[in-house]
N, C-alpha and C positions, 0 to 999 in steps of 0.2 A: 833139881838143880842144886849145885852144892856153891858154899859160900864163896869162891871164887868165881864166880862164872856170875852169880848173880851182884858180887862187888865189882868185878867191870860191867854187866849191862848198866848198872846204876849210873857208874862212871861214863859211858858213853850216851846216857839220856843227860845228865849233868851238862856233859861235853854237846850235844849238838845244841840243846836248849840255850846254852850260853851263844852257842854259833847265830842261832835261829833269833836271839833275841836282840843282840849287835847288829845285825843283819836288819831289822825293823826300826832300830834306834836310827839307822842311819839313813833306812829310807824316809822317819819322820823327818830328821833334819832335813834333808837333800830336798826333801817336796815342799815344805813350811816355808812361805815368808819370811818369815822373822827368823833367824838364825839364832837358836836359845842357845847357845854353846858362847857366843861373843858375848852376849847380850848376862851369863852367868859371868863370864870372865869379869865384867864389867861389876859384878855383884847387885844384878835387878832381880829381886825376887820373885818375882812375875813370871819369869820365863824360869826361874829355877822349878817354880809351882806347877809351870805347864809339860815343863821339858819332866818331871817327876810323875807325875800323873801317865804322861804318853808311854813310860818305861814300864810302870804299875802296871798302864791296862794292857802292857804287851806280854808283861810277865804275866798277867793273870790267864790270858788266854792259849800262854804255853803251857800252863800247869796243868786248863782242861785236857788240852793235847797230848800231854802226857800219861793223865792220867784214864784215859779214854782210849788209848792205841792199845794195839797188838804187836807191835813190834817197832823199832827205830824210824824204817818207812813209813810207817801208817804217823806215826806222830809226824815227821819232819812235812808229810802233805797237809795232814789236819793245822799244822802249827805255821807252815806257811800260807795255806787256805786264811787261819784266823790273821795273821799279819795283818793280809792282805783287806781282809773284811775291818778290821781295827781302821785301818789309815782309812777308808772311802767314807767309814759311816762317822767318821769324827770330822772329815771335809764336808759329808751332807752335813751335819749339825752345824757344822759351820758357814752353812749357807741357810739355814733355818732361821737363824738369828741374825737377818739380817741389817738392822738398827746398829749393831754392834761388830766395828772393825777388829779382830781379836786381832789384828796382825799389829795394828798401830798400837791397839791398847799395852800390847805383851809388849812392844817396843817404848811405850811412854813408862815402864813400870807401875802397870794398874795391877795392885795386886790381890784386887778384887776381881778381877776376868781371870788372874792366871789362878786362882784357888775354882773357880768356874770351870776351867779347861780342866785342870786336876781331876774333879769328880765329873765331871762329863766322861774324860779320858777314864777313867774307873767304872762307870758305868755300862759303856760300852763294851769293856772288858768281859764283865760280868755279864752280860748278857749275850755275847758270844760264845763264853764257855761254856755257859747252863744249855748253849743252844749244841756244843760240839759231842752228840750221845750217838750211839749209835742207836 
C-alpha cells in the first residue's frame, strides 16, 4: 500500500469512528433520564463528569474496534456491537446500585456520583475493548 491509499483508509476510520461515536453520544442522551446536555448548559458539573466519562468509554471501545478489525466493516460491527454493549452494561450498573438514584443525584449536581458515573463509564469501556479480540 502506498501512502495515499493508506492516508485515506486512515481518513475513513477517523471519519466513521467519529460517525460511530456521535451516534452513541446520542443514543446515551436519548436513553438517560437526566438530560446532561441542559443540565451542562446550566453549568452542573455532575453531568459534565457523567456526560464525559459516557464519551471516554465510548471512545475507548472504538479504539479497540479499530484497532481489532480487518477492514472498515469489521470495525463499524465490532464498534457498533461495543456501543451497544457500553449503553446496557452501564444501565445494569445502574441498577446494581440500587440505594442510589444517579438520575436525581446527576440532576441535584452531586458531583460525587457524577465522578462515580465517570470511572464506571471508563471501566466498562476498558473492559469491553480488552474483551473485542479475535
Amino acid at each position: 500500500m502506498g501512502f495515499s491509499e493508506l492516508f485515506l483508509s486512515t481518513l475513513a476510520y477517523i471519519g466513521v469512528a467519529t460517525l460511530l461515536l456521535a451516534i452513541g453520544v446520542v443514543l446515551f442522551e436519548v436513553t438517560t433520564k437526566s438530560k446532561e446536555m441542559e443540565l451542562i448548559r446550566q453549568g452542573k458539573k455532575a453531568a459534565v463528569y457523567a456526560f464525559g466519562g459516557r464519551i471516554l468509554g465510548l471512545a475507548i471501545v472504538l479504539y479497540s474496534s479499530i484497532t481489532n478489525s480487518v477492514s472498515i466493516l469489521d470495525m463499524v460491527l465490532w464498534g457498533a456491537l461495543a456501543i451497544v454493549f457500553q449503553i446496557v452494561l452501564f444501565y445494569l450498573a445502574d441498577l446494581i446500585i440500587p440505594r442510589l438514584s444517579m438520575t436525581k443525584e446527576i440532576d441535584a449536581n452531586n458531583e460525587a456520583v457524577g465522578l462515580l458515573l465517570l470511572f464506571l463509564s471508563i471501566s466498562i469501556g476498558l473492559i469491553i475493548a480488552g474483551s473485542l479480540t479475535y
